[in-house]
Every structure is written in structure tokens, then in C-alpha cells.
PyMOL Python script that loads the backbone (N, CA, C, O; Angstrom):
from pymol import cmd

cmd.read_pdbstr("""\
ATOM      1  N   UNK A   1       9.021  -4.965  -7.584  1.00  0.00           N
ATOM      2  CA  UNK A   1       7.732  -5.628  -7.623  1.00  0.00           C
ATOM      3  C   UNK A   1       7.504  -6.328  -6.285  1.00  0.00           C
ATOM      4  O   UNK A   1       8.310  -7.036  -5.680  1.00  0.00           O
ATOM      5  N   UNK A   2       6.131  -5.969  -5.897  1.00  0.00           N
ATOM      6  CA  UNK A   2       5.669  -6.380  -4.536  1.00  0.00           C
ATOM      7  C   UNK A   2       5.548  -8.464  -4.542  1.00  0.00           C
ATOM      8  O   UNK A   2       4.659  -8.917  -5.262  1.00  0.00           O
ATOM      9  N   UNK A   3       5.967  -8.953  -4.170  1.00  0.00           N
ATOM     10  CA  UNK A   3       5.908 -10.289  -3.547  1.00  0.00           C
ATOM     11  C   UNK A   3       3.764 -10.664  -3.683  1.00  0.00           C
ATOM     12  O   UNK A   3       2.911  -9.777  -3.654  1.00  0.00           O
ATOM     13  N   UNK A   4       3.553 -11.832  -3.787  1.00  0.00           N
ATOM     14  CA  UNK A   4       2.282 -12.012  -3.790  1.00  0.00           C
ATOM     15  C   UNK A   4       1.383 -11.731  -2.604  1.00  0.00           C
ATOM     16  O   UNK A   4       0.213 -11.353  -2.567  1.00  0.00           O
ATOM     17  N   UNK A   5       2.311 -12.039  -1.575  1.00  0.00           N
ATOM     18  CA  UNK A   5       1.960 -12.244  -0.403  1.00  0.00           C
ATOM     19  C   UNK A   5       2.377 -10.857   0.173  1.00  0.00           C
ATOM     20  O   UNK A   5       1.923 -10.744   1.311  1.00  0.00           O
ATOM     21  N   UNK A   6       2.966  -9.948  -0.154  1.00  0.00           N
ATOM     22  CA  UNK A   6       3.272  -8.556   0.320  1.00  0.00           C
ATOM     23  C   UNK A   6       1.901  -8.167  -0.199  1.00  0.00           C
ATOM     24  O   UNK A   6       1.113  -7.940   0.719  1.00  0.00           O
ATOM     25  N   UNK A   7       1.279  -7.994  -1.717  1.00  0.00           N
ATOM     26  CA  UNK A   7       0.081  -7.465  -2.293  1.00  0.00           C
ATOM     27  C   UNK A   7      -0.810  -7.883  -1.158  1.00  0.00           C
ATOM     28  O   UNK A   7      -1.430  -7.084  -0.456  1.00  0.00           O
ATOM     29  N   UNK A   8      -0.831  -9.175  -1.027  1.00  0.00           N
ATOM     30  CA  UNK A   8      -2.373  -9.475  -0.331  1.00  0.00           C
ATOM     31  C   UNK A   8      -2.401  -8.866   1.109  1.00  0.00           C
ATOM     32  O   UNK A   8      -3.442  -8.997   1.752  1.00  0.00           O
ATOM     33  N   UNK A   9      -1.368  -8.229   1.650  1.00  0.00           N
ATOM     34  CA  UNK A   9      -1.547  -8.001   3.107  1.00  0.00           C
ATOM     35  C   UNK A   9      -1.223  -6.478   2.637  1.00  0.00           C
ATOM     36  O   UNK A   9      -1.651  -5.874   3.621  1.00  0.00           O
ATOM     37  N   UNK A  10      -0.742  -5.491   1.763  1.00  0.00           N
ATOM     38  CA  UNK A  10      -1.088  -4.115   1.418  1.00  0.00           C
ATOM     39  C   UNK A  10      -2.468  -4.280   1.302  1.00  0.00           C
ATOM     40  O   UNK A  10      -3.068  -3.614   2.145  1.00  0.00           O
ATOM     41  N   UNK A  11      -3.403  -5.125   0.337  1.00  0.00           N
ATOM     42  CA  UNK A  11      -4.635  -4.800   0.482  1.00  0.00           C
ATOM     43  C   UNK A  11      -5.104  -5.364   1.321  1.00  0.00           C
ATOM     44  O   UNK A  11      -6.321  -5.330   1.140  1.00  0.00           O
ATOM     45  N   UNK A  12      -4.810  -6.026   2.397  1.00  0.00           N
ATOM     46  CA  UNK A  12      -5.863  -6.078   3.601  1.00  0.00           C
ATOM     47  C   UNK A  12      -5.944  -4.881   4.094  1.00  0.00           C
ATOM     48  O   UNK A  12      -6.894  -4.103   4.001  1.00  0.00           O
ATOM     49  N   UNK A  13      -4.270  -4.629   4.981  1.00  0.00           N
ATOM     50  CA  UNK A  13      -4.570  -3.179   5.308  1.00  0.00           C
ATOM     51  C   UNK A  13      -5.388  -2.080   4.560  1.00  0.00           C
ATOM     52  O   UNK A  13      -6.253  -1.512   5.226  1.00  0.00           O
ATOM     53  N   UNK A  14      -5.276  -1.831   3.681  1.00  0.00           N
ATOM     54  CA  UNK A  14      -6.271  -0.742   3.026  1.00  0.00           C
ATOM     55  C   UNK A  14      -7.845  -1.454   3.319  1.00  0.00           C
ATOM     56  O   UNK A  14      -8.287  -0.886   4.317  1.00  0.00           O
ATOM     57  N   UNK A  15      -8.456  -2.085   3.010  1.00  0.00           N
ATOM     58  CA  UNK A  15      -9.581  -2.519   3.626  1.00  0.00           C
ATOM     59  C   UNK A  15      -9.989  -2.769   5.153  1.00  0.00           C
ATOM     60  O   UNK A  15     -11.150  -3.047   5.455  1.00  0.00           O
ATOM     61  N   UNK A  16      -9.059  -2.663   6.008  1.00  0.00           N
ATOM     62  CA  UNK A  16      -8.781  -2.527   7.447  1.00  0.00           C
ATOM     63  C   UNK A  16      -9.262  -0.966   7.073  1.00  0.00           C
ATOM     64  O   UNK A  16     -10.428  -0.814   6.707  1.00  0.00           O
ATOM     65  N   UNK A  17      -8.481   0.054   7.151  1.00  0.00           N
ATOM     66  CA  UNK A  17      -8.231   1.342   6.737  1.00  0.00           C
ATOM     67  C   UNK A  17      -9.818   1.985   5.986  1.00  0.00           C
ATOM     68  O   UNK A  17     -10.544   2.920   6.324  1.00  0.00           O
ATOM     69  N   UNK A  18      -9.885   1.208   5.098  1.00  0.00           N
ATOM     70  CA  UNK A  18     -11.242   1.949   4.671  1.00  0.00           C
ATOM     71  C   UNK A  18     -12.853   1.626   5.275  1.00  0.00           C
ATOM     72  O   UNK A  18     -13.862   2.298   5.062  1.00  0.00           O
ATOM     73  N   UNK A  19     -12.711   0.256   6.166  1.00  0.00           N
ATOM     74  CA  UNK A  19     -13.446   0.346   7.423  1.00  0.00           C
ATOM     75  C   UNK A  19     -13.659   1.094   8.276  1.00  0.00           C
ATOM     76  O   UNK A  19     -14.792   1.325   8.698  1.00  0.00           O
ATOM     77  N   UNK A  20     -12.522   1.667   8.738  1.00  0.00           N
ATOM     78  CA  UNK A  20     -12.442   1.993   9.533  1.00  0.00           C
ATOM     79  C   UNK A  20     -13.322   4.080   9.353  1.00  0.00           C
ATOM     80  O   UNK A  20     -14.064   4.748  10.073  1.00  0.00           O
ATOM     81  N   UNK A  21     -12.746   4.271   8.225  1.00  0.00           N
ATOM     82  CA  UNK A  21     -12.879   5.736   8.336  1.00  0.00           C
ATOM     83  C   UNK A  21     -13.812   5.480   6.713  1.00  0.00           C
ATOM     84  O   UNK A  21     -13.869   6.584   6.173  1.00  0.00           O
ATOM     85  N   UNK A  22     -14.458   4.495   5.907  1.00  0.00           N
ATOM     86  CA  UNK A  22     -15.308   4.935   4.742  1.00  0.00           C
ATOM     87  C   UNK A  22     -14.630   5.496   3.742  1.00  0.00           C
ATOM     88  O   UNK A  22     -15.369   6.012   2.905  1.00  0.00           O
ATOM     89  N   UNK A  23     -13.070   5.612   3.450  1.00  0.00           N
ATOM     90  CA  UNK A  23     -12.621   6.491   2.337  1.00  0.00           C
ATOM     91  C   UNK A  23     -11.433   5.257   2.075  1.00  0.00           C
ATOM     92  O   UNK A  23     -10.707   4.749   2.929  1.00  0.00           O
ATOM     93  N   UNK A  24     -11.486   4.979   0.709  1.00  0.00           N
ATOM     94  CA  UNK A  24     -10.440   4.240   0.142  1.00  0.00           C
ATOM     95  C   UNK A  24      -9.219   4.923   0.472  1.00  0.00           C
ATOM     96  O   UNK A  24      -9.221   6.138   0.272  1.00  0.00           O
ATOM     97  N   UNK A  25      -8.195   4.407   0.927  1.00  0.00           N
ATOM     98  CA  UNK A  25      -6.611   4.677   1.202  1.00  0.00           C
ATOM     99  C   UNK A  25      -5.976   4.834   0.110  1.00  0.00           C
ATOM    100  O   UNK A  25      -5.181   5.774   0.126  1.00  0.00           O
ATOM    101  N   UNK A  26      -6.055   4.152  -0.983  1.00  0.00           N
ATOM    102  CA  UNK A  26      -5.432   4.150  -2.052  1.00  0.00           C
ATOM    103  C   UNK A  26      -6.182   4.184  -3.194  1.00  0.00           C
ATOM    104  O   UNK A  26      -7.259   3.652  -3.463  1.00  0.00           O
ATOM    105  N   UNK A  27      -5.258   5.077  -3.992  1.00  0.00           N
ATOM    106  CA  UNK A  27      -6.292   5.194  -5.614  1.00  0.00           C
ATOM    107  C   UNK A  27      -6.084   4.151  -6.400  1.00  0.00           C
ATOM    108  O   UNK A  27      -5.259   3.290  -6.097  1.00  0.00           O
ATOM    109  N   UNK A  28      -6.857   4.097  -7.582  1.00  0.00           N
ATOM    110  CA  UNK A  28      -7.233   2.743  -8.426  1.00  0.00           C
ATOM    111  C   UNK A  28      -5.241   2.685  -9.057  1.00  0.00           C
ATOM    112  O   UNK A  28      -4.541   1.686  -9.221  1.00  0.00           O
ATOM    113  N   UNK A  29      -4.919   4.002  -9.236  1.00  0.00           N
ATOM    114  CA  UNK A  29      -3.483   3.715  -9.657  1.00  0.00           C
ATOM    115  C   UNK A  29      -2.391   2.903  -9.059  1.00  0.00           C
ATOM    116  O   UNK A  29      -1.571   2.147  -9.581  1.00  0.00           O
ATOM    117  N   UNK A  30      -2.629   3.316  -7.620  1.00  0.00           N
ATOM    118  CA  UNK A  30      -1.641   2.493  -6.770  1.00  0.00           C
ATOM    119  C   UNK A  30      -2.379   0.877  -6.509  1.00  0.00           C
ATOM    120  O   UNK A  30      -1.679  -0.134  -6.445  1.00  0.00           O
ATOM    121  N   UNK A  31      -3.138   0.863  -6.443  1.00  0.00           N
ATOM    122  CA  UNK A  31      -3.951  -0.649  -6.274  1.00  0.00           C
ATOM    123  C   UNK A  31      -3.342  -1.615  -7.408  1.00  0.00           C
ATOM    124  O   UNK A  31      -2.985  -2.787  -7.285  1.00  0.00           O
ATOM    125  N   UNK A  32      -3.322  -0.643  -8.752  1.00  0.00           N
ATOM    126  CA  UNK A  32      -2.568  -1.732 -10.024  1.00  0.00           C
ATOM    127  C   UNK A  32      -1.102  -1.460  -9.628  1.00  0.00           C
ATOM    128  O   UNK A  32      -0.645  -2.572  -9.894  1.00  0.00           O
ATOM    129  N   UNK A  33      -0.435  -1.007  -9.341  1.00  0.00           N
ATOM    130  CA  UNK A  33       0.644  -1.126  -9.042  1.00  0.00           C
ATOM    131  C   UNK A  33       1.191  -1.805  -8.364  1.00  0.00           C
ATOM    132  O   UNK A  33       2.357  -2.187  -8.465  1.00  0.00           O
ATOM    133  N   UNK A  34       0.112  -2.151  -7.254  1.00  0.00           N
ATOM    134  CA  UNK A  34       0.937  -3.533  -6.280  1.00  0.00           C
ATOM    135  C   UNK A  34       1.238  -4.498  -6.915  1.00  0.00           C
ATOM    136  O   UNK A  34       2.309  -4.851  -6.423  1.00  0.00           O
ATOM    137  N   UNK A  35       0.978  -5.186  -7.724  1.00  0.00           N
ATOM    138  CA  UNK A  35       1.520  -6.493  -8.702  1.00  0.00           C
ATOM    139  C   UNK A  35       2.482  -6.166 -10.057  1.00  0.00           C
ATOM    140  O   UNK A  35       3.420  -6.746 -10.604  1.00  0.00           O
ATOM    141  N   UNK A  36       1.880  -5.167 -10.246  1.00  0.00           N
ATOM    142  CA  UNK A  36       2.924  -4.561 -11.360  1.00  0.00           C
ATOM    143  C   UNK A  36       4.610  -4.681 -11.450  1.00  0.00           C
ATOM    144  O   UNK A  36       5.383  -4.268 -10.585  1.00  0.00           O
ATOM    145  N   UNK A  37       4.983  -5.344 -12.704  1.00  0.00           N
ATOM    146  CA  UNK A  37       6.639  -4.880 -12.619  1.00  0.00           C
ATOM    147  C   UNK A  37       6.987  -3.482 -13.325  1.00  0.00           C
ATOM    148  O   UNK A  37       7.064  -3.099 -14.492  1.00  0.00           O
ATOM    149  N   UNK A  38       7.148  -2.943 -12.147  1.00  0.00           N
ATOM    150  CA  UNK A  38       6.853  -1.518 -12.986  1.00  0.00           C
ATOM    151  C   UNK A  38       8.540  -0.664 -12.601  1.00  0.00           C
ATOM    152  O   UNK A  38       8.200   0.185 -11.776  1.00  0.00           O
ATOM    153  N   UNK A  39       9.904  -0.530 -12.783  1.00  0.00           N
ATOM    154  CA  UNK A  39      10.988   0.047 -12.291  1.00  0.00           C
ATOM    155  C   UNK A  39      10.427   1.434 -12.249  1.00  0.00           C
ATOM    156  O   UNK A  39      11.242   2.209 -11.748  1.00  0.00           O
ATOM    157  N   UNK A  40       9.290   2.014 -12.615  1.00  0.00           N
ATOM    158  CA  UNK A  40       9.170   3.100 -11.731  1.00  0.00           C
ATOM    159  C   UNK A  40       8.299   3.571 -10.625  1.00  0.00           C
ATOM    160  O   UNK A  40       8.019   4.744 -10.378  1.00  0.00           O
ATOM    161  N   UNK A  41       7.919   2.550 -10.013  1.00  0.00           N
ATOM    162  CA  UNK A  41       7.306   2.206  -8.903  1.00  0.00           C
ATOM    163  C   UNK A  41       8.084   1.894  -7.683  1.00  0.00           C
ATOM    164  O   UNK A  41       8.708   0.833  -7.670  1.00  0.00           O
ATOM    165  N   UNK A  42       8.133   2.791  -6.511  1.00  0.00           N
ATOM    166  CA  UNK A  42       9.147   2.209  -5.655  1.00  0.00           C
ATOM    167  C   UNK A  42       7.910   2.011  -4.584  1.00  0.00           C
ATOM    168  O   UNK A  42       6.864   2.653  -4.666  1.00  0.00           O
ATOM    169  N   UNK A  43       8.235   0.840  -3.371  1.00  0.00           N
ATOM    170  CA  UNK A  43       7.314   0.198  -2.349  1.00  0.00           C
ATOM    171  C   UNK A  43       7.805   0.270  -1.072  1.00  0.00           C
ATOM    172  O   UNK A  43       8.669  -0.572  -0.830  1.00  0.00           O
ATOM    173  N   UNK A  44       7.520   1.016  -0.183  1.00  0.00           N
ATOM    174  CA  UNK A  44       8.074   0.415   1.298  1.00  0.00           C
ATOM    175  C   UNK A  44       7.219   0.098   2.230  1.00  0.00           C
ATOM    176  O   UNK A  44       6.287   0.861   2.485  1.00  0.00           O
ATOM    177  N   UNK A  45       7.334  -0.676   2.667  1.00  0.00           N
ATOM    178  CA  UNK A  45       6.803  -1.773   3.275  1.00  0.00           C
ATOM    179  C   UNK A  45       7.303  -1.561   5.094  1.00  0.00           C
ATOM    180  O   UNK A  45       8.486  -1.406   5.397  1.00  0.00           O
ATOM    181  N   UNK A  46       6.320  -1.590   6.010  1.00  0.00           N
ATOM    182  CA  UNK A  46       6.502  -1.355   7.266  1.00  0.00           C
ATOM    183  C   UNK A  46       6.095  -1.991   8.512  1.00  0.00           C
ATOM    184  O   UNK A  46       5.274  -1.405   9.219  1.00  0.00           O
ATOM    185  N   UNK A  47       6.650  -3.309   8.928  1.00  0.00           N
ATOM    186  CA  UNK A  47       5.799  -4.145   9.603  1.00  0.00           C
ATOM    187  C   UNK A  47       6.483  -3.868  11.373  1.00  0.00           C
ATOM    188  O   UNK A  47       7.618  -3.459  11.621  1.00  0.00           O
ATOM    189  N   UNK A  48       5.038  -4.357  12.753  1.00  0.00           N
ATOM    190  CA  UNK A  48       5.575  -4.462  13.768  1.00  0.00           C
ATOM    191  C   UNK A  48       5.734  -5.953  13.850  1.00  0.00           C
ATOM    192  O   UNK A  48       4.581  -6.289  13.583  1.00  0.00           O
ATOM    193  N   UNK A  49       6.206  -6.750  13.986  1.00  0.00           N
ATOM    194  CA  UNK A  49       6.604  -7.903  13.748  1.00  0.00           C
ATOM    195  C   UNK A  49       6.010  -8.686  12.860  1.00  0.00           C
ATOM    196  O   UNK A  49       6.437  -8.291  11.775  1.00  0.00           O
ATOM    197  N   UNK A  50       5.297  -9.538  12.686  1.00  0.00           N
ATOM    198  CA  UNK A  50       4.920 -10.097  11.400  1.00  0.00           C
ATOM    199  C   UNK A  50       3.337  -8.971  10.828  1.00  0.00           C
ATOM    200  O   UNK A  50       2.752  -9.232   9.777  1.00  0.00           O
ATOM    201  N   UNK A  51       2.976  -7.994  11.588  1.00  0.00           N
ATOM    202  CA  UNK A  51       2.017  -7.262  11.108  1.00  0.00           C
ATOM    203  C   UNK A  51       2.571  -5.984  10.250  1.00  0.00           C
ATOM    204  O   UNK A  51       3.608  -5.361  10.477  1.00  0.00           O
ATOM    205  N   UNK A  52       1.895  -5.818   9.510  1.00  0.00           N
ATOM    206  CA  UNK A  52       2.231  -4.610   8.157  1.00  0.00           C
ATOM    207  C   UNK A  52       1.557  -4.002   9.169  1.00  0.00           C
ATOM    208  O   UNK A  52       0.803  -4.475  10.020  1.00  0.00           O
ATOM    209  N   UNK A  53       1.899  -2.971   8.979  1.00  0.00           N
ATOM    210  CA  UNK A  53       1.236  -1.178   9.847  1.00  0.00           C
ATOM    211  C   UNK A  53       1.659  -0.437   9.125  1.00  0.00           C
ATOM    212  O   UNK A  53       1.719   0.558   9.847  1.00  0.00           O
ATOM    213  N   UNK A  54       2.125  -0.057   7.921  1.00  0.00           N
ATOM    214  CA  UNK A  54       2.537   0.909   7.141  1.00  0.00           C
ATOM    215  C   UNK A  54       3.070   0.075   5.418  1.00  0.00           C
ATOM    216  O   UNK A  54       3.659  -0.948   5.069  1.00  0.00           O
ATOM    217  N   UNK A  55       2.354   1.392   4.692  1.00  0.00           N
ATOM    218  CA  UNK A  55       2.606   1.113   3.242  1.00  0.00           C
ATOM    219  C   UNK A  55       2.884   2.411   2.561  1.00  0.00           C
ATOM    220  O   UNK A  55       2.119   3.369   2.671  1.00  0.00           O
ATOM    221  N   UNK A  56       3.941   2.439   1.885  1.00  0.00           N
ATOM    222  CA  UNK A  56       4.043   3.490   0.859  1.00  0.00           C
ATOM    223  C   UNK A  56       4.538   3.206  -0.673  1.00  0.00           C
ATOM    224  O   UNK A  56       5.254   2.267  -1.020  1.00  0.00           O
ATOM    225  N   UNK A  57       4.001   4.221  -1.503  1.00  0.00           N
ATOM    226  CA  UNK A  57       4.426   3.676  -2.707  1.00  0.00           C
ATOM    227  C   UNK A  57       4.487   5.552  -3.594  1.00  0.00           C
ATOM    228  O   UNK A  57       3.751   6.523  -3.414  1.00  0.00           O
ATOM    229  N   UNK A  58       5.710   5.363  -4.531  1.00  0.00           N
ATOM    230  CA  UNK A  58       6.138   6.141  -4.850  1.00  0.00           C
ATOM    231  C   UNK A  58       6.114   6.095  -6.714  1.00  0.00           C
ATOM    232  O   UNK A  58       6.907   5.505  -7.448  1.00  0.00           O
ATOM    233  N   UNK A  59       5.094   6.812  -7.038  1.00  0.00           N
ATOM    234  CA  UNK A  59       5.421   6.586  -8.786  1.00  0.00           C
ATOM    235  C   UNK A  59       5.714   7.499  -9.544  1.00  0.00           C
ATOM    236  O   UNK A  59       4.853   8.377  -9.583  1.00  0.00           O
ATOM    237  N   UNK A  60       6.990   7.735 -10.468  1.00  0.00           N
ATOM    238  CA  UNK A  60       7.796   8.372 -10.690  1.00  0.00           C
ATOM    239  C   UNK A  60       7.581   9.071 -11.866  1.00  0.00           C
ATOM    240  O   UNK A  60       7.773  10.247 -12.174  1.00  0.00           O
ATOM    241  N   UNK A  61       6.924   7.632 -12.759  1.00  0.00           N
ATOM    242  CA  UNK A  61       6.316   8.181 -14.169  1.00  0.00           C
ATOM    243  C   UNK A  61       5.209   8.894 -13.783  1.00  0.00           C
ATOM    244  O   UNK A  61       4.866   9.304 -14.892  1.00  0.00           O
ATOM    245  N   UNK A  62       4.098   9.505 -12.733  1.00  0.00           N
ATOM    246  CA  UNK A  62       3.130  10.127 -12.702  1.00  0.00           C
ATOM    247  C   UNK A  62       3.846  11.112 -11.310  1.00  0.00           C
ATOM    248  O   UNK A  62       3.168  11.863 -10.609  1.00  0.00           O
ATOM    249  N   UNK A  63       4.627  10.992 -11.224  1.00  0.00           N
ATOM    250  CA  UNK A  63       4.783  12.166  -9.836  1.00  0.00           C
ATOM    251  C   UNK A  63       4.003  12.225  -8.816  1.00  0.00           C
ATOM    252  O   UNK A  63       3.534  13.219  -8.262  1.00  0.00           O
ATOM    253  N   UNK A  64       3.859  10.966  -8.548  1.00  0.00           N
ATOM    254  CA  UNK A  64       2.490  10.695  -7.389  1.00  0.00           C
ATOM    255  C   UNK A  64       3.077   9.816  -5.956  1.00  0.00           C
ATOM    256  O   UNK A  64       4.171   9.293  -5.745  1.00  0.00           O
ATOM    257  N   UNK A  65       2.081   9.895  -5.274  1.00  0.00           N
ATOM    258  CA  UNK A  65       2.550   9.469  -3.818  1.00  0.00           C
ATOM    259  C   UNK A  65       1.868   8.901  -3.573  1.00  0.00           C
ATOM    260  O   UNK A  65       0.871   9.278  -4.187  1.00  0.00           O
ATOM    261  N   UNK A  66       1.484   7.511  -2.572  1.00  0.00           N
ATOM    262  CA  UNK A  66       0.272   6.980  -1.678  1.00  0.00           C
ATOM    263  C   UNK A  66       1.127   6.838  -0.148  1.00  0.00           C
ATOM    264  O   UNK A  66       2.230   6.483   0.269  1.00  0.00           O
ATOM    265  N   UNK A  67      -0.008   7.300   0.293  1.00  0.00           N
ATOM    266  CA  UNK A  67       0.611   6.551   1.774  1.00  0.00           C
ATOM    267  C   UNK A  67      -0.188   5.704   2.877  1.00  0.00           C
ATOM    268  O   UNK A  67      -1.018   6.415   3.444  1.00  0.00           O
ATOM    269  N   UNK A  68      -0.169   4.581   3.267  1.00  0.00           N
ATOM    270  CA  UNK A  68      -0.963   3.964   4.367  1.00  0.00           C
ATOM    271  C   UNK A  68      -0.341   3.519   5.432  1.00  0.00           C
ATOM    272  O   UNK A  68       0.571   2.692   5.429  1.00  0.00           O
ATOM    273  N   UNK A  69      -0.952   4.207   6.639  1.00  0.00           N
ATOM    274  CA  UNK A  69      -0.410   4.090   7.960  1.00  0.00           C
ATOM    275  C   UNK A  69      -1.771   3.519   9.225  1.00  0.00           C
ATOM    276  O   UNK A  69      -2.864   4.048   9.429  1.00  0.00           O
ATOM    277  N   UNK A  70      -1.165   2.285   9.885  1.00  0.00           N
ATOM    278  CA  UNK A  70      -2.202   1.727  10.649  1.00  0.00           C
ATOM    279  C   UNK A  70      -1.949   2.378  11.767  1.00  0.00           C
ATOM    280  O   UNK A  70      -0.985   1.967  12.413  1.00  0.00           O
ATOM    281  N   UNK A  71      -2.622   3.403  12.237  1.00  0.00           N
ATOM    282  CA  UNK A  71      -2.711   3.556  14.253  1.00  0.00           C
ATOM    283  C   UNK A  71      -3.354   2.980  15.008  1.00  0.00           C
ATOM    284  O   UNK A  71      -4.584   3.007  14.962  1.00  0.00           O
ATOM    285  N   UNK A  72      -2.704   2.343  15.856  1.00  0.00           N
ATOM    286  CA  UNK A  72      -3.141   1.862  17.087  1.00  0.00           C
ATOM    287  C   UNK A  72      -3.651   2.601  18.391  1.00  0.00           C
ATOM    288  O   UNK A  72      -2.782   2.793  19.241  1.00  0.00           O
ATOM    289  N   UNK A  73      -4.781   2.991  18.642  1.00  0.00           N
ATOM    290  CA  UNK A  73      -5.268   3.453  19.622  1.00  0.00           C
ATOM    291  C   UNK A  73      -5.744   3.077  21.057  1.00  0.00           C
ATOM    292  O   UNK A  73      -6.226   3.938  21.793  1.00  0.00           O
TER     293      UNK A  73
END
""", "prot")
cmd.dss("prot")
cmd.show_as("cartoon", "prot")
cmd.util.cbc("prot")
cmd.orient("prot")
């Protein structure tokens, strides 16, 4: 289970992310999952120093994937 403060900066990035390009990053499934205690939910988490630039999440009971990656250009 994601930390409170891990959730709120996965969904910044995705709202960074869907600014940027108009298409939600993540589906409504993975969005409930960030708070969720869910053991079949796995989270990795990818920061350049205190900034997140990468999110992934892995759900096991649905065989599903998300992935969010920030590029810097």
C-alpha cells in the first residue's frame, strides 16, 4: 500500500501527464488502487531526487499493467 503522500504525488504526475498530451495515464482501476490495501497490487515508485518521474503498478488479480513515465525534454 502506497504511503499518503506517495498517492498524492502519483496523482500529480498523472495530471502533469494528462496536460500535457489530453489522455488520462491511468485507468479508473489503477487510480483506486493507489490507496488501496490490496496484496495484489504491486507499486514502483521512481524518483530523480525528491521528484517522482516514474510510476508503475502491477495487478495480479486482473492481469493488468499501468505505466507512467515523466520525460524531460
Amino acid at each position: 500500500m502506497l504511503s499518503p503522500e506517495a498517492v498524492g504525488q502519483v496523482r500529480a504526475l498523472a495530471a502533469r501527464a494528462e496536460a500535457a498530451d489530453g489522455e488520462r495515464p491511468l485507468n479508473e482501476d489503477a487510480l483506486l488502487a493507489l490507496g488501496a490495501d490490496d496484496a495484489t497490487v504491486d507499486h514502483q515508485l521512481r524518483h530523480d531526487g525528491d521528484e517522482l518521474i516514474g510510476y508503475a503498478q502491477h495487478n495480479r488479480r486482473h492481469g493488468s499493467g499501468q505505466l507512467l513515465s515523466l520525460i524531460h525534454i
